[in-house]
PLY file of the C-alpha trace (Angstrom):
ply
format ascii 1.0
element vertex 373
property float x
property float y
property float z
element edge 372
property int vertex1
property int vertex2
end_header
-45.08 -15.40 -50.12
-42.96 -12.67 -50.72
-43.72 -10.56 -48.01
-43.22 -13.50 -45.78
-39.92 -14.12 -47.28
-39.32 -10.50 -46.32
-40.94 -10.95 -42.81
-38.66 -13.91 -42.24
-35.41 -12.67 -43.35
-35.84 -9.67 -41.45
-36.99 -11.60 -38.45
-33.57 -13.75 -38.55
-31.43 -10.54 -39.03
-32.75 -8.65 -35.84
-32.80 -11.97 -33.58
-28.73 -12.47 -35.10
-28.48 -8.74 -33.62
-30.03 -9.61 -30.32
-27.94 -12.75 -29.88
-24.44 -9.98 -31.26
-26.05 -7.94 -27.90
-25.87 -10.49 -25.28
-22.20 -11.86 -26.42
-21.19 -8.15 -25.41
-19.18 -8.21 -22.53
-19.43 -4.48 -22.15
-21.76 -2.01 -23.88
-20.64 1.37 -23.52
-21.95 4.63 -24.23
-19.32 7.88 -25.16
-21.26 10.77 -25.20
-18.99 13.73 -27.37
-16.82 10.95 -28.57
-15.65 11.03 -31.80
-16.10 8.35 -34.58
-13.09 5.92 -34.47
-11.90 7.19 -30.86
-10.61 3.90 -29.34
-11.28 2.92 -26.21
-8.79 0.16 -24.48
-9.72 -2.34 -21.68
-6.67 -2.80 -19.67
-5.41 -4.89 -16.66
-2.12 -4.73 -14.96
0.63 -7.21 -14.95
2.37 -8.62 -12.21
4.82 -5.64 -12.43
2.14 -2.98 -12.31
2.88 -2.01 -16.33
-0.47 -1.64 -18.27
-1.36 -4.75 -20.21
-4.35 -4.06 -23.18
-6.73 -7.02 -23.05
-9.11 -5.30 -26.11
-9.65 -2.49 -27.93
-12.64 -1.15 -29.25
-13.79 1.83 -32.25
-16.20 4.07 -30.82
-19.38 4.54 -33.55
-21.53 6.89 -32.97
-21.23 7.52 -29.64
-21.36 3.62 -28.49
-18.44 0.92 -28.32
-18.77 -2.66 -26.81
-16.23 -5.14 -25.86
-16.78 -8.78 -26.50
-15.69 -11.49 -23.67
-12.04 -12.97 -24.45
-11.07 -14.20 -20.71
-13.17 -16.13 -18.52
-13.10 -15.26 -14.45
-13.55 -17.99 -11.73
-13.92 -14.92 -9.87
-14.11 -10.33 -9.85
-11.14 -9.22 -11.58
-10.17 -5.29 -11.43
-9.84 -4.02 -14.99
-10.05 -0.40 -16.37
-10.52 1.44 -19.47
-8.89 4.19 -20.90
-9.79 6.39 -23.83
-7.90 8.13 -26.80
-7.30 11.74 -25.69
-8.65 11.62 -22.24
-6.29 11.73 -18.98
-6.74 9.58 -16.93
-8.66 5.80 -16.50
-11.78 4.61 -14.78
-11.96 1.64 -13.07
-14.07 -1.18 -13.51
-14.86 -4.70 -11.75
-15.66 -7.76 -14.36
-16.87 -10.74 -13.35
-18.90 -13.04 -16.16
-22.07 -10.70 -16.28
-22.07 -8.03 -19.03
-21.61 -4.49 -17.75
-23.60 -1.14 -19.65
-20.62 1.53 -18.97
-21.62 5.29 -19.84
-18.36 7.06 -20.56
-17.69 10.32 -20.01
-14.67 11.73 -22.09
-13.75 14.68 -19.80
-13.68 12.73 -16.78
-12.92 9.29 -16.87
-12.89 9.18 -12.84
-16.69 10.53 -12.85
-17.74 7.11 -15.58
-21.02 5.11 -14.81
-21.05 1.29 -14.60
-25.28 0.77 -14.70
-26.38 -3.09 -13.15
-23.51 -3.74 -11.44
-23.40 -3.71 -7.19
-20.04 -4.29 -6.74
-19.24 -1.00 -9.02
-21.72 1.17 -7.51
-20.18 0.35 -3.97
-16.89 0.89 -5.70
-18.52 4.57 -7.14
-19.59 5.33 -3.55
-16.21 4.90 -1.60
-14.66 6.37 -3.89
-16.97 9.52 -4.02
-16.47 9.76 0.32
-12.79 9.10 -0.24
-12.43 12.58 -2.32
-14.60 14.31 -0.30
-12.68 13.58 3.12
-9.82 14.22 0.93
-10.31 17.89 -0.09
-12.15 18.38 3.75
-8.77 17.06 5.12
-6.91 19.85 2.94
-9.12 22.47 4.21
-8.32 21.84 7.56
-4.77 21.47 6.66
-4.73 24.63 5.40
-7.13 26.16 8.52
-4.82 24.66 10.84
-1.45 26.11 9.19
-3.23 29.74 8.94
-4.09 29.33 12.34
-0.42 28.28 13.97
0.68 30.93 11.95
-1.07 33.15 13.42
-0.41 31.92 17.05
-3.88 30.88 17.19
-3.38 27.78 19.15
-7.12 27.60 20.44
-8.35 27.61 16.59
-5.74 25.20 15.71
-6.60 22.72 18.20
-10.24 23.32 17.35
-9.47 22.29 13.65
-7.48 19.79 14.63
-10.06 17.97 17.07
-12.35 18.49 13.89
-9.78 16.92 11.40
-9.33 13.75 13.96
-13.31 13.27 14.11
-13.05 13.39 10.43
-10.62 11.23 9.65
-12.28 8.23 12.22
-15.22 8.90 10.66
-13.93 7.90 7.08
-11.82 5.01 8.58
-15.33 3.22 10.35
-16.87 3.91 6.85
-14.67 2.29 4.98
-13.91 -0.26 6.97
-17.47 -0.83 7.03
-17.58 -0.61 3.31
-15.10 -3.76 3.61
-16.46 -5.74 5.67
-19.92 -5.62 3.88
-18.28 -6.45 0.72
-16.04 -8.86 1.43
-16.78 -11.63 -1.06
-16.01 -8.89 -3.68
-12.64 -7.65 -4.77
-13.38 -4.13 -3.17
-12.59 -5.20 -0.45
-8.41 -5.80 -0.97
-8.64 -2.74 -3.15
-9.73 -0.42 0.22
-7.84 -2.18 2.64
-4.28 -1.53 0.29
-5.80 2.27 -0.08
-6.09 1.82 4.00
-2.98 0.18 4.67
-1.08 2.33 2.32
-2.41 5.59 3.93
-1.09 4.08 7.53
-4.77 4.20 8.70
-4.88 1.05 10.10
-2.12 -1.05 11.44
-1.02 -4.48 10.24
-3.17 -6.02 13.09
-6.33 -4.44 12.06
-5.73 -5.27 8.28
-4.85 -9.24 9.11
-8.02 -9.34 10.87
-9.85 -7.85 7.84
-8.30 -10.02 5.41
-9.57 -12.95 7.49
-13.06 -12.03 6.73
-12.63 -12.22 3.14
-14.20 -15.03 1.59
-11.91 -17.69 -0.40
-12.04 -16.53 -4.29
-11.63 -12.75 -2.76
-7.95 -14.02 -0.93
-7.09 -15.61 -4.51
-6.98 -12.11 -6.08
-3.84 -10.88 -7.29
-4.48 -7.79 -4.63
-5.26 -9.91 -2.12
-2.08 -11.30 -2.16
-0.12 -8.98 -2.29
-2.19 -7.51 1.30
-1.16 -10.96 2.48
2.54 -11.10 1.52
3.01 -7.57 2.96
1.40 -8.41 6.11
3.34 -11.66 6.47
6.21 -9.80 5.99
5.69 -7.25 8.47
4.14 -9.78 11.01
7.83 -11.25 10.66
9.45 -8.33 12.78
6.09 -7.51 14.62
6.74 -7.01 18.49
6.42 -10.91 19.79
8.23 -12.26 16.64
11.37 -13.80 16.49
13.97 -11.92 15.18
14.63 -13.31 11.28
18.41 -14.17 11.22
21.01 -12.35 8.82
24.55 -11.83 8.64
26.48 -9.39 6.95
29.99 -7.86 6.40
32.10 -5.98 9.61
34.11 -2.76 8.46
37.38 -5.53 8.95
36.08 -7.71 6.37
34.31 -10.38 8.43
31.25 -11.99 8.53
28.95 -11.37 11.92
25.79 -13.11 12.23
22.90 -11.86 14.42
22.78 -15.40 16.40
26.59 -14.60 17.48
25.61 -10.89 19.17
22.68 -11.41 21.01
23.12 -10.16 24.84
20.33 -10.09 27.39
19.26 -7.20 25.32
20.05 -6.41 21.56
19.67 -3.50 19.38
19.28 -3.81 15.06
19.99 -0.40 14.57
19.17 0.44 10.46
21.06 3.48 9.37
23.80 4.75 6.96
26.53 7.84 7.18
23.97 9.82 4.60
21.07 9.71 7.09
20.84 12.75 9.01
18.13 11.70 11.79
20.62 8.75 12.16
23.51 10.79 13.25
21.84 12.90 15.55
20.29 9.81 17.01
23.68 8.26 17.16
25.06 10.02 20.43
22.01 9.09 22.72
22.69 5.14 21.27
25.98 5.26 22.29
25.16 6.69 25.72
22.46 4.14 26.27
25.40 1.14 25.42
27.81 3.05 26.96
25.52 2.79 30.50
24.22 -0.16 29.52
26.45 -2.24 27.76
28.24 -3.99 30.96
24.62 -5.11 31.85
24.00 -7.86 29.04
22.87 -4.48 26.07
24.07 -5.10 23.20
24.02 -4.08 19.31
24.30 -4.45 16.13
23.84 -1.92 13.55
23.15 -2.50 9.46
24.33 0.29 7.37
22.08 0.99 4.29
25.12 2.92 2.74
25.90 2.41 -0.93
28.47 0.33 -2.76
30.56 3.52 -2.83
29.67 4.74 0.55
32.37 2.38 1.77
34.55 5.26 3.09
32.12 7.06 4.60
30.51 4.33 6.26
33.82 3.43 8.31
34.28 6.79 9.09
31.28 7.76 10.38
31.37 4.95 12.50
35.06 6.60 14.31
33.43 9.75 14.05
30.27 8.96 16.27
32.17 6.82 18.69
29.55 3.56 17.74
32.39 1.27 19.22
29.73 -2.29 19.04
29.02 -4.75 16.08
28.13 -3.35 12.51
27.61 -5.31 9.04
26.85 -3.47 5.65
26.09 -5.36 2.67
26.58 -1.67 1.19
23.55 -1.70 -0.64
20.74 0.99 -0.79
17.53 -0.51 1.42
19.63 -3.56 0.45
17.78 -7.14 1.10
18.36 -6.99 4.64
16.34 -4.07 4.79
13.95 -5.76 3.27
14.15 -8.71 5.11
13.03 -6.27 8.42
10.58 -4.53 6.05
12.54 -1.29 6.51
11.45 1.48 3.95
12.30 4.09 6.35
15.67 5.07 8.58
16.78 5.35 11.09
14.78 2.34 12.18
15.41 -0.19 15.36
14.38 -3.03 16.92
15.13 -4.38 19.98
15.09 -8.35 21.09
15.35 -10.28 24.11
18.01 -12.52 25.10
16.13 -15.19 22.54
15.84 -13.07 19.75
12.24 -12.20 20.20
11.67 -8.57 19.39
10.39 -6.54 22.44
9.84 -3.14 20.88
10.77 -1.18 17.80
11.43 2.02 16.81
12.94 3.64 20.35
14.40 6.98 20.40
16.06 9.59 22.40
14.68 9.03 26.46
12.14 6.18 25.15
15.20 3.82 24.89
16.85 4.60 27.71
13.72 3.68 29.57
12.72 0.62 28.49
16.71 -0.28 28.61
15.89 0.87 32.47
12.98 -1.65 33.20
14.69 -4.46 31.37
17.73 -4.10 32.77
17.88 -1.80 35.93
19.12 1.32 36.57
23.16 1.53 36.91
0 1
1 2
2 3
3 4
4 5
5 6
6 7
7 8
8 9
9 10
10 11
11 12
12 13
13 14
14 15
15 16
16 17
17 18
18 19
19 20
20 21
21 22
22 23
23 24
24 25
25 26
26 27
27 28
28 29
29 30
30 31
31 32
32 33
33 34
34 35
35 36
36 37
37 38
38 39
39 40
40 41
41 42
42 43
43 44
44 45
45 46
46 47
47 48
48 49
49 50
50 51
51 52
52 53
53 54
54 55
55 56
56 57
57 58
58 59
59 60
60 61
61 62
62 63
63 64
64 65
65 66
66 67
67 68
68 69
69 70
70 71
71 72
72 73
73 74
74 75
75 76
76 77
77 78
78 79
79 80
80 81
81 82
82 83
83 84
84 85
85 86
86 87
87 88
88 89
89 90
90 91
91 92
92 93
93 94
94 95
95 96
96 97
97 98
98 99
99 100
100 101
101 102
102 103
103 104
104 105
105 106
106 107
107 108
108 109
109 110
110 111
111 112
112 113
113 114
114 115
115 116
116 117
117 118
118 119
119 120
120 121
121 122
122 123
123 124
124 125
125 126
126 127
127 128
128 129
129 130
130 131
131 132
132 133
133 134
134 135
135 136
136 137
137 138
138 139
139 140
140 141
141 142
142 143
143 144
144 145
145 146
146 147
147 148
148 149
149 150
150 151
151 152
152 153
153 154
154 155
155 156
156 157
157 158
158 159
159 160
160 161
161 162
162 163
163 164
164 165
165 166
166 167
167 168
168 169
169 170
170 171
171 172
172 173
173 174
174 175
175 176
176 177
177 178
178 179
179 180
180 181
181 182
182 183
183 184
184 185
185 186
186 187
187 188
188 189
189 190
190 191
191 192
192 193
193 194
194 195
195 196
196 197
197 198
198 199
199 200
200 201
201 202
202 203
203 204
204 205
205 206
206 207
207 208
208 209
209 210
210 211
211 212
212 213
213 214
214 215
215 216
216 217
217 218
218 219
219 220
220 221
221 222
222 223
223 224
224 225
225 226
226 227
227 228
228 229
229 230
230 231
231 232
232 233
233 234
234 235
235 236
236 237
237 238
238 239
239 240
240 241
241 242
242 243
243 244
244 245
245 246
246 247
247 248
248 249
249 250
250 251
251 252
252 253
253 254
254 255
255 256
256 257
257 258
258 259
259 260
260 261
261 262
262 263
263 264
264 265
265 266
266 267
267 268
268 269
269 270
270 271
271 272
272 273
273 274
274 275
275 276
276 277
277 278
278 279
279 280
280 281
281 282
282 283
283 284
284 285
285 286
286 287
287 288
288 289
289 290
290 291
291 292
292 293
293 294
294 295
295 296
296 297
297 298
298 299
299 300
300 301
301 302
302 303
303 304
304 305
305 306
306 307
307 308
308 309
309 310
310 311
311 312
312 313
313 314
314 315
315 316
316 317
317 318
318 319
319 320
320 321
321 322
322 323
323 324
324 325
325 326
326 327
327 328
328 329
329 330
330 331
331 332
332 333
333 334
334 335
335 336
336 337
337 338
338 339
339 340
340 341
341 342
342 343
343 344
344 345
345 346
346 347
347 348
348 349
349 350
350 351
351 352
352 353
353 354
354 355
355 356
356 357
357 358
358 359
359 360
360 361
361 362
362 363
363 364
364 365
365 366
366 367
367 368
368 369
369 370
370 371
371 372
């Protein structure tokens, strides 16, 4: 009987330990890691700042994390680790994840069982490598223009285009075959961010994504930038502002339009503006009497009030301007303008027509819309 007592009691204590085991959200191995190294599972707020969800002791080379948050859907988190640079990213769902951590190289971490984080591991495995490819060829390229080598240079540069279309079909095709996972928002912002696709491409991405994939805090965020650039996108009506003239008075968009109108973004600090400015005032100066007008939003800042006016004598810009004198100010922001000088051009409705026209480009499109004087 005692034996059995024995027997029993021991049998209780291992199945308590096997039931401990499958409450683990994450069981993690750190190979090298010291006892009492902690290791912090982490998600990002709304702001981007790290937020610690749980912290765990590493024991003899293993931690775990226990489940404190349940997910309707695949959530991004990552952990981090006492003394190591760096994080490594993980995808959580409501399946437990085995994690084998390695303390010199948080980037180069294992998640074992888990699809979603292997197709994550594999991107981001092509993603470096086209990375350091595209610096050699950067660096090939450079030697060879240097050297006056334009045959080698367009060589590498042919090479460096096949390269770079070749990563842009695989990840896109890493998307699209992962789009009821939350991959798929985190390559199309990589994408979108990296200007490999255009707003057009991305929206019809982000269509494909299934419905708990679009509720994800990066999926949102793809969608609020692409509605916002959709806003000024060539065919969209022009979103109405007003602002403050260098006299003191208030000028609204609705009360410039001509046949043809100009939003010119720019400020008296911005050099590519200035030398832009005289071919804008010879295209209203030619143009003007025609139905071209414009109306130009200086980005200059609250103490740039001076110089703003001034510059505005100085380059002879005798048409509409506004300032809110504010530095990429919410007008800016409104047009989605991170960047100046930057332009956009509207019909007599307001609908924009084309954006971003410099030097001779403006001059012919001014041409075909309005004939030649």
């Amino acid at each position: 009987m005692k034996y059995l007592l024995v027997f029993l009691s021991f049998l209780a204590i291992n199945q308590c330990n096997e039931k401990k085991k499958e409450t683990h959200f994450i069981n993690g191995n750190a190979p090298g890691v010291a006892n009492g190294m902690r290791v912090y599972l982490n998600d990002l707020d709304q702001n981007g700042r790290t937020v610690i969800i749980d912290t765990s002791i590493v024991m003899e080379e293993s931690f775990f994390f226990d489940k404190k948050e349940q997910l309707s859907s695949e959530e991004v988190r990552f952990l981090t680790l006492d003394g190591s640079e760096g994080n490594f990213i993980i995808l959580v769902q409501n399946s437990a994840l085995n994690i084998r951590l390695k303390k010199d190289s948080l980037y180069d971490s294992e998640v074992i069982g888990s699809k979603s984080n292997q197709a994550l591991k594999t991107f981001k495995k092509q993603q470096t490598s086209y990375a350091s490819q595209s610096k050699i060829y950067r660096d090939e390229r450079a030697a060879a223009l240097r050297s006056n080598d334009n045959t080698k240079a367009t060589d590498v540069t042919a090479k460096w285009t096949q390269a770079e279309k070749d990563f842009k079909e695989y990840a896109i095709e890493t998307i699209t075959s992962n789009n009821s996972s939350v991959i798929a928002p985190m390559i199309l912002g990589e994408l979108l961010n990296s200007k490999f696709i255009d707003a057009a491409k991305s929206r019809e991405i982000y269509n494909d994504f299934n419905t708990q994939v679009k509720q994800s805090v990066m999926a949102q965020r793809i969608d609020a930038y692409l509605k916002k650039t959709e806003s000024v996108a060539i065919g969209a009506k022009a979103p109405e502002f007003e602002g403050t003239s260098p006299d003191g008075s208030i000028i609204k968009l609705s009360d410039v339009l001509g046949k043809v109108t100009l939003i010119d973004f720019w400020a008296s600090w911005c050099g590519p503006c200035r030398r832009e400015n005289p071919n804008v005032v010879a295209a209203y100066n030619k143009y003007h009497e025609k139905g071209f007008n414009i109306i130009s939003v200086s980005l200059d800042k609250k103490n740039g009030e001076k110089a703003w006016k001034e510059a505005i004598v100085k380059d002879k810009m005798d048409w509409n301007h506004v300032s809110r004198l504010m530095y990429f100010g919410p007008l800016a922001k409104l047009y989605n303008v991170n960047a100046i000088p930057a332009t956009f051009l509207l019909d007599e409705n307001g609908i924009i027509i084309a954006t971003n026209l410099r030097g001779q480009q403006l001059h012919n499109k001014l041409e075909e819309l309005l004939g030649n004087s």
